[in-house]
C-alpha positions as CSV (number, residue, x, y, z in Angstrom):
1,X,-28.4,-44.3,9.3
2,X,-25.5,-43.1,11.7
3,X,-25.7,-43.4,15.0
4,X,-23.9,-39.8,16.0
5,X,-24.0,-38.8,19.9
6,X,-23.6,-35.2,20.6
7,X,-20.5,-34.2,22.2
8,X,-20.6,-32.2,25.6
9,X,-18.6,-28.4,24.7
10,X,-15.5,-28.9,26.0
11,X,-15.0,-25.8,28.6
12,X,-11.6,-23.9,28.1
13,X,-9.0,-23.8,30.9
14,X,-10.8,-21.6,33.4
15,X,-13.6,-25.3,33.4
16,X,-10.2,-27.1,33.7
17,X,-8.9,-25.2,36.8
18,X,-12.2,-25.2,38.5
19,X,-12.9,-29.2,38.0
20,X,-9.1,-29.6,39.0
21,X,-8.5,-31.6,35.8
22,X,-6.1,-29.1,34.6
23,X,-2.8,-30.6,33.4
24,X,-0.1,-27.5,32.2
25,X,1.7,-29.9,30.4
26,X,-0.7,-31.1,28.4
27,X,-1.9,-27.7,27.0
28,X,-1.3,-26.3,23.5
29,X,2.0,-24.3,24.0
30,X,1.2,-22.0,21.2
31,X,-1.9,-20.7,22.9
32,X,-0.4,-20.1,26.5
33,X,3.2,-18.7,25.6
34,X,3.4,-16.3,29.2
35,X,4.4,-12.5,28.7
36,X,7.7,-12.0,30.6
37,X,6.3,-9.9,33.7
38,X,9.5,-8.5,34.2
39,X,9.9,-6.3,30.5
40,X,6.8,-4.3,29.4
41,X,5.6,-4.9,26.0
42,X,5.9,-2.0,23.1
43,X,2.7,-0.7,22.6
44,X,1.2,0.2,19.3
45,X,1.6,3.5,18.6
46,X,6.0,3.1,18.7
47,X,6.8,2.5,14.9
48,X,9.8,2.9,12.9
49,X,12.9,4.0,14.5
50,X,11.8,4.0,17.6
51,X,10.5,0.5,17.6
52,X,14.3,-0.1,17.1
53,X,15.4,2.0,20.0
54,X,12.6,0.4,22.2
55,X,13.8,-3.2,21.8
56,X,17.3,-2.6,21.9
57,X,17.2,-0.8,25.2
58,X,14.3,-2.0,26.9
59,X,15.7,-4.6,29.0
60,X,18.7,-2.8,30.1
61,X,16.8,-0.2,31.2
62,X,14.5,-2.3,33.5
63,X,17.3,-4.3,34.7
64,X,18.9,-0.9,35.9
65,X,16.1,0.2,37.5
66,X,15.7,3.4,35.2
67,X,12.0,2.2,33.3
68,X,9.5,0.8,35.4
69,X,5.9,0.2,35.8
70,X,5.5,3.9,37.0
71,X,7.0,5.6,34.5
72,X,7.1,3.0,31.5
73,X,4.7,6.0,29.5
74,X,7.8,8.6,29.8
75,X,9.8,6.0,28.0
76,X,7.3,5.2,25.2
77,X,7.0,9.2,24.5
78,X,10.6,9.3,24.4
79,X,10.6,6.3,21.9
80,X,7.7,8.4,19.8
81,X,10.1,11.2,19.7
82,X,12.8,9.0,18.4
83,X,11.1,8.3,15.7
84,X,9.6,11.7,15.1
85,X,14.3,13.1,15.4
86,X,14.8,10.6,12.7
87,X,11.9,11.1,10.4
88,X,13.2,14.9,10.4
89,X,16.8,14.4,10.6
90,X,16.8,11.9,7.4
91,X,14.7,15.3,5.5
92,X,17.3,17.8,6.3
93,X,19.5,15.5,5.2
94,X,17.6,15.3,2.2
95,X,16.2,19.0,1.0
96,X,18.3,20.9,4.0
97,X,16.1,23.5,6.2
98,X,15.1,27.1,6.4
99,X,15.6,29.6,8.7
100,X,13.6,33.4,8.8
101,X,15.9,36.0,9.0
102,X,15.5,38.9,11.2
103,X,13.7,40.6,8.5
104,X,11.2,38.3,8.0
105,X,13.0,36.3,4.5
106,X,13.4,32.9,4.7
107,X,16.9,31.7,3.2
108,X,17.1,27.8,2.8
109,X,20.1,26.3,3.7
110,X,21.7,23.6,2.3
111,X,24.7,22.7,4.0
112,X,23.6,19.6,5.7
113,X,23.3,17.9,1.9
114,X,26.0,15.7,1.4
């Protein structure tokens, strides 16, 4: 028969910092990869085009001091509503719009097809 001991649970890093046995460099570095404070992350609900816009201007907004932690929600709407600008924008281009006329008949324009 084999002799096997228990093991003691090892405690996570909040045991480690407690016990001061905690050694940074000696962590996995694909568990604690630190969020750059400075940049806010994109949050879900940005897809598509907008995603795009969000990652290409993101930092240069921060660094000019025009997106920050106060108004970082104005920026994800305005992100949303890229998306929602291109979403129409690539229909039009597709089936053109309509417009009512002043006595209530719709005329569908096609003009912006290419």
């Amino acid at each position: 028969m084999l002799n096997m001991a228990k093991r003691a649970k090892r405690g996570g890093i909040g045991a480690k910092i407690l016990s001061g046995t905690f050694r940074p460099d000696r962590e996995n570095p694909e568990l604690d990869i630190p969020d750059d404070p400075a940049y806010p992350r994109k949050p879900q609900e940005i897809q598509g085009k907008g995603r795009i816009y969000w990652h290409r201007h993101i930092k240069d907004m921060v660094d000019s001091g025009k997106v920050h932690k106060g108004n970082v929600e104005t920026f994800t709407r305005f992100c949303m509503l890229q998306t929602q600008f291109y979403k129409l924008y690539e229909d039009v281009q597709e089936n053109g719009w309509s417009e009512r006329q002043p006595n209530g008949a719709r005329k569908i324009r096609t003009e912006a097809k290419a």
